[in-house]
N, C-alpha and C positions, 0 to 999 in steps of 0.2 A: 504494500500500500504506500502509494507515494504522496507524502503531504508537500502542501504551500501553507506557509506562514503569514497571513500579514500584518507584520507588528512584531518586534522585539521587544518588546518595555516587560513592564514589570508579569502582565499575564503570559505573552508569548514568549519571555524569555524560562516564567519556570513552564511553560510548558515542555520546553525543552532538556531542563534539567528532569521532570520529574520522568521522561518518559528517557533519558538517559540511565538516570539512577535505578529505574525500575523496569529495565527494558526486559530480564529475563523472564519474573513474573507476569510482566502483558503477552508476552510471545507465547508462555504458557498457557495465559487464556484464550487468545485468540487463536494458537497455530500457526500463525504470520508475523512478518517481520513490517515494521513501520519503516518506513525511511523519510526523514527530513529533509526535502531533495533542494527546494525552493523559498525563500522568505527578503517579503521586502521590508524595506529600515529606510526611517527618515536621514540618517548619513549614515555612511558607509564608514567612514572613518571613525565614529563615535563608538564606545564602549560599550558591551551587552553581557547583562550578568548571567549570558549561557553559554556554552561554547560554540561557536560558528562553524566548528570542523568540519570539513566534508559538505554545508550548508551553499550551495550560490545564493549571494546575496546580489538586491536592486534596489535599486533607487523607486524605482519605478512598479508600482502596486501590479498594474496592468499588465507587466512582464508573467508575473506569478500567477495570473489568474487566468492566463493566456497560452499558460506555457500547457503543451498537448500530454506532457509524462505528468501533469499532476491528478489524483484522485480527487484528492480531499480538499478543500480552501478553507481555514481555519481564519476567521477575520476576527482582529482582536487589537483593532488601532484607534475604535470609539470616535464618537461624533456620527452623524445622520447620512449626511449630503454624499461623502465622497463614499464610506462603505456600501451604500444602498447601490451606489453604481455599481463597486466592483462586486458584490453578490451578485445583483442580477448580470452583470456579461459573466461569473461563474457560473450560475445556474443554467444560463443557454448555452454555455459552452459544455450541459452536460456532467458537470462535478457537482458532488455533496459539497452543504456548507455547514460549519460549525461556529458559532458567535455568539460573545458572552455580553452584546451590545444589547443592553434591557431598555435603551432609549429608541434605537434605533428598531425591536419588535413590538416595541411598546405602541410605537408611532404609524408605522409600516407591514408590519408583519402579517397585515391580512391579503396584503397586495402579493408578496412577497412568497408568502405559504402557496399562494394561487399559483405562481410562476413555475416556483418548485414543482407542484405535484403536474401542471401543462409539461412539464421536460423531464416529468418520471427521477429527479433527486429529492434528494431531502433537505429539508434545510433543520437544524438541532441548536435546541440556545438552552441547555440545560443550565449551564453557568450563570446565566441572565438573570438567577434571583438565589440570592441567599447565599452566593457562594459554593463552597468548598458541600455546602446541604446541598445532598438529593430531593429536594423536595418536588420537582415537575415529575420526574421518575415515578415518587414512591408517589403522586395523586393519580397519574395517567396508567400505571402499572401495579402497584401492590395495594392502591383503594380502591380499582379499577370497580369491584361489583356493588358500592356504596354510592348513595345519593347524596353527595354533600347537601352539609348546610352551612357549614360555618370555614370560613379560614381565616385567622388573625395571625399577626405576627410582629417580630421586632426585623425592620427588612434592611433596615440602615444603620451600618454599627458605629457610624460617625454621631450622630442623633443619638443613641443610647448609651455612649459612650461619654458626653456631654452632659445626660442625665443622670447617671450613675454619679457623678463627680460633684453634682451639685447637692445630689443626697447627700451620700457619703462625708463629705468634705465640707456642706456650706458655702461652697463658691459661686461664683454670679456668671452667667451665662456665657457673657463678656470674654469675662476669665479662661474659663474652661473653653470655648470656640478657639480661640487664641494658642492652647493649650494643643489642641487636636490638631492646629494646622502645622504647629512646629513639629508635631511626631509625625506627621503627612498622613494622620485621617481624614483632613478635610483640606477643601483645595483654597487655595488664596480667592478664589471666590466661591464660598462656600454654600450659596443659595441651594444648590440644587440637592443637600444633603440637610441645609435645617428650617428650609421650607419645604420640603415633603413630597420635592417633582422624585427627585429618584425611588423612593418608595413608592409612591403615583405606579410610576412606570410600572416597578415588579407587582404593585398587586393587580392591574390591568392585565399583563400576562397570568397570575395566580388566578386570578375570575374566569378568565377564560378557559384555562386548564380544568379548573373544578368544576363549572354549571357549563361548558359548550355552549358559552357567547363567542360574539364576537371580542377582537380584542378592542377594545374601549376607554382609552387613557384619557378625552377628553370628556369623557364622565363619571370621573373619580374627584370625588369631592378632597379637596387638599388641606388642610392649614399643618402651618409649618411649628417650630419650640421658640422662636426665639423671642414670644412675647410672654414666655414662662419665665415666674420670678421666684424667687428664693421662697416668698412667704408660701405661693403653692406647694411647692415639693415640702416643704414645713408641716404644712394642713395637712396634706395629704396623710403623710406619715404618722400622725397624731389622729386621725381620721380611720386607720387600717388599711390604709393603700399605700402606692408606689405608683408616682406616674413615670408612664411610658408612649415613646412614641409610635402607635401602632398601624398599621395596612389592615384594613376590616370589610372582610366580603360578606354577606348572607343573601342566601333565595328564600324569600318568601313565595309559597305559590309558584307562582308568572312577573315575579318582580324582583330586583337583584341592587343591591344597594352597595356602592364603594364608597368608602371612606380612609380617608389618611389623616390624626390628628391626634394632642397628646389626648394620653384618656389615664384618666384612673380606674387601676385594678386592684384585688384586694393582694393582701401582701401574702397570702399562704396558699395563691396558684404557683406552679410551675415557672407560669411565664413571667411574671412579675420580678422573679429571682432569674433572671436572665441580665449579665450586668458587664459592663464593659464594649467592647467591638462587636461583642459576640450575636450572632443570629437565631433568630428561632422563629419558628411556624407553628401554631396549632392548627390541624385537622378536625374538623367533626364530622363521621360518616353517620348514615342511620341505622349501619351493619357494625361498625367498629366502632363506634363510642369516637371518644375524643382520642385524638393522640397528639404528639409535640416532637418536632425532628428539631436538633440543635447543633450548631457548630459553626465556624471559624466562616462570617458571612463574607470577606477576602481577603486579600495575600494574593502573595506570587504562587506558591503550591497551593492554598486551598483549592482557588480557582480554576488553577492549571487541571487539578484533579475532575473537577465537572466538565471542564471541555476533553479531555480523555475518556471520560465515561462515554461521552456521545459518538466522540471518534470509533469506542470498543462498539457497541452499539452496532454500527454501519459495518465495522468489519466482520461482526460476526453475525448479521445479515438477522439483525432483530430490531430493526427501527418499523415501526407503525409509518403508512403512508401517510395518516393522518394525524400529526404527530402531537396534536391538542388532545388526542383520545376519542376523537367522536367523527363518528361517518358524516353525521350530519349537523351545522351549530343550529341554534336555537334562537328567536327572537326573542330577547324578556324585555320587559317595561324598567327601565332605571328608575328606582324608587325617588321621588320626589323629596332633597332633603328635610321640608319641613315637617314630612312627614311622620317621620323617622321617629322612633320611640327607643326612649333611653333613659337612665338615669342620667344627672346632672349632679356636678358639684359648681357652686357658685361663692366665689368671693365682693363682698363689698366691702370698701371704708366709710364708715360713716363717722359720724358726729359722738362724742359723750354724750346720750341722751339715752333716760332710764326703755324708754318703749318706742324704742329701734327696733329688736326684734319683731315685738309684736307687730310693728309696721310691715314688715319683709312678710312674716307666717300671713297676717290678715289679705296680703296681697296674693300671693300663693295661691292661697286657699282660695280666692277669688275665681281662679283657674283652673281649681280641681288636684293642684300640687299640693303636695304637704312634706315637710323637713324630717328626715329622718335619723339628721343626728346634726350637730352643729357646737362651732367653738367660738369663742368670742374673745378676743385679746388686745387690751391696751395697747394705741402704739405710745403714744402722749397724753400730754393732759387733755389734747383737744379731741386726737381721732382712735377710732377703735375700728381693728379689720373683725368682720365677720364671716364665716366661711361652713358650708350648709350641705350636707349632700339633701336630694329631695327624692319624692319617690318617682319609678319610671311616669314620664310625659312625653307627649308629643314636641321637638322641637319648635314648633310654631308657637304652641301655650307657654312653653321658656321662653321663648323671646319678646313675647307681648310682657306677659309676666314682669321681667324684668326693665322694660322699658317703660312700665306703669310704676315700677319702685324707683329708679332714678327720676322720677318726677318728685319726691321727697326732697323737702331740703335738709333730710339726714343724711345724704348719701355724698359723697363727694368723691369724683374720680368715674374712673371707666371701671367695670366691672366685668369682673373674668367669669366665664363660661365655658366647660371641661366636662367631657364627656367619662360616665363612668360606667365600664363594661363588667359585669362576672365573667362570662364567658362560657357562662352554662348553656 
């Protein structure tokens, strides 16, 4: 099997190591021998933390994707515009693709699956969520006879990694983003990792994968962490939660809701204790119960390892033509966010005045919401933060709700609003 490479850096060079290091145990599973024949690099002259032995290297993308001894086209150089071209002239040239680009299927991939399956290859992006986790695999293959209902997860370990630090530590947002970009979990423009696009992306592929939608990134509702403050992860914790930033699918019926946003969860799941870089997925079939796949969401080998999985796959001639799992996808209605029924934790500051509270419950209650547990804490002599979970409502009745309490003149400030899941 003769691969092209495109991209050196940090995914495509361990792909190289890890399939170096571990060549004799893959040749064992598959029977066959990989060979690294082709790979292009933005300079030639520049350094690559794998070995180029025996590798032609180019300058030029289109060399590799062109050249007639290649099987496989492994794209792994990120960004939209230029990969989407060189897939598609791989595809009609007839090669399988493998791509750990989750913006790039996120955005594309329904065009893209079509091409492949008109020119009879594949195209495989197991890498494209979670990392170094099999999680596409084990929805599309080992939950295979299970009707999902549920998939959440921690899908950005830049983002969780951020949160953990500010538990733990008491540090301020600020702080800790700064912190993440000097160790290079987040890029010097860090948007797309702590406002919620890159998680967007993987649970737009994760919906699809589990309910056979289409893929649908521009109807995933987003918010990002970075107008999380200190005194939240505070409440929370005193509250019995730990907030996290999670990717949240559910099919109700004929209707399918995405969400990307921090939420509180109680602190004695699973997921909640998931802390640092680190990744994790819940599952919920209606045959298997719940389950939780975890691990290492990237790196140079974790990832390298998901795009090796996909390559094993193709060579040992068990890739699904349909490689979302489903003969046929499904049309569902994307559930309307204000629809959407949730618990809620809500923070206000108001004023030192004795019947504050009862101002907040009486307005609730207005709504049909009521407080099911709450803290109230001086900050000064003048303002006290309140912080409330309440019972499940409709988001539309929280928002009125709350825009009929900031009509008080006890309240002063903007007032937070944080989604809180069990996950039952």
């Amino acid at each position: 099997m003769n691969i092209g490479i495109l991209g050196l850096g940090t995914v495509g060079g361990g792909v190289v190591n890890v399939l170096n290091n571990n060549k004799k145990t893959i040749e064992r599973r598959t029977g066959s021998e990989i060979n690294i024949a082709h790979a292009a690099v933005k300079n030639i002259n520049d350094e690559t933390i794998c070995s180029t032995k025996n590798i032609l290297l180019t300058e030029d993308a289109f060399e590799v994707v062109n050249n007639p001894n290649i099987d496989v086209i492994l794209e792994l150089i990120g960004g939209i515009d230029l990969p989407k071209k060189l897939i598609e002239a791989a595809i009609r040239n007839g090669k399988h693709v493998i791509t750990a680009n989750k913006a790039l299927i996120a955005n594309h991939g329904n065009e893209l699956l079509d091409l492949a399956k008109e020119n009879n290859t594949n195209l495989l992006f197991e890498a494209s969520v979670a990392g170094g986790v099999p999680i596409l695999k084990s929805i599309e293959q080992g939950l295979g006879a299970n009707k999902i209902e549920l998939v959440a997860g921690i899908i950005n370990g830049t983002g969780n990694f951020i949160l953990t630090e500010m538990r733990d530590k008491g540090r301020s947002f600020h702080d800790v983003l700064k912190e993440a970009q000097d160790l290079g979990y987040a890029e010097s423009d860090p948007t797309y990792d702590v406002e919620g696009i890159d998680a967007a992306h993987k649970l737009a592929i994760l919906s699809s994968m589990a309910f056979g939608c289409k893929l649908e990134f521009d109807n995933v509702s987003t918010i990002g962490i970075s107008e999380i403050e200190g005194e939240d992860v505070s409440y929370a914790g005193d509250l019995g939660y730990y907030i996290k930033h999670l990717g949240i699918a559910k099919k109700i019926n004929d209707e399918i809701e995405m969400r990307v946003h921090p939420t509180l969860i109680p602190k004695t799941t699973l997921l909640a204790n998931v802390d640092g870089v680190m990744n994790a997925v819940l599952v919920n079939g209606n045959a298997v119960g719940t389950t939780l796949y975890y691990g290492a969401g990237a790196g140079s080998d974790a990832t390298a390892s998901a795009v090796i999985a996909d390559l094993l796959d193709i060579m040992n001639g068990t890739v699904n033509n349909d490689i979302l799992g489903w003969k046929e996808l499904k049309e569902f209605t994307n559930k309307n966010n204000n629809s959407i029924e949730s618990i809620f934790y809500l923070r206000f500051v108001t004023s030192n005045e004795s019947d504050v509270l009862d101002g907040i419950s009486s307005t609730l209650k207005n709504h049909n919401i009521s407080i099911e547990s709450v803290i109230q804490k001086k900050i000064d002599g003048m303002n006290t933060h309140v912080a409330v979970i309440t019972s499940k409502s409709r988001t539309s009745d929280i928002t009125e709700a709350v825009n009929n309490i900031k009509e008080h003149d006890f309240v002063k400030g903007v007032v937070k609003i944080i989604h809180v899941e069990t996950l039952n």
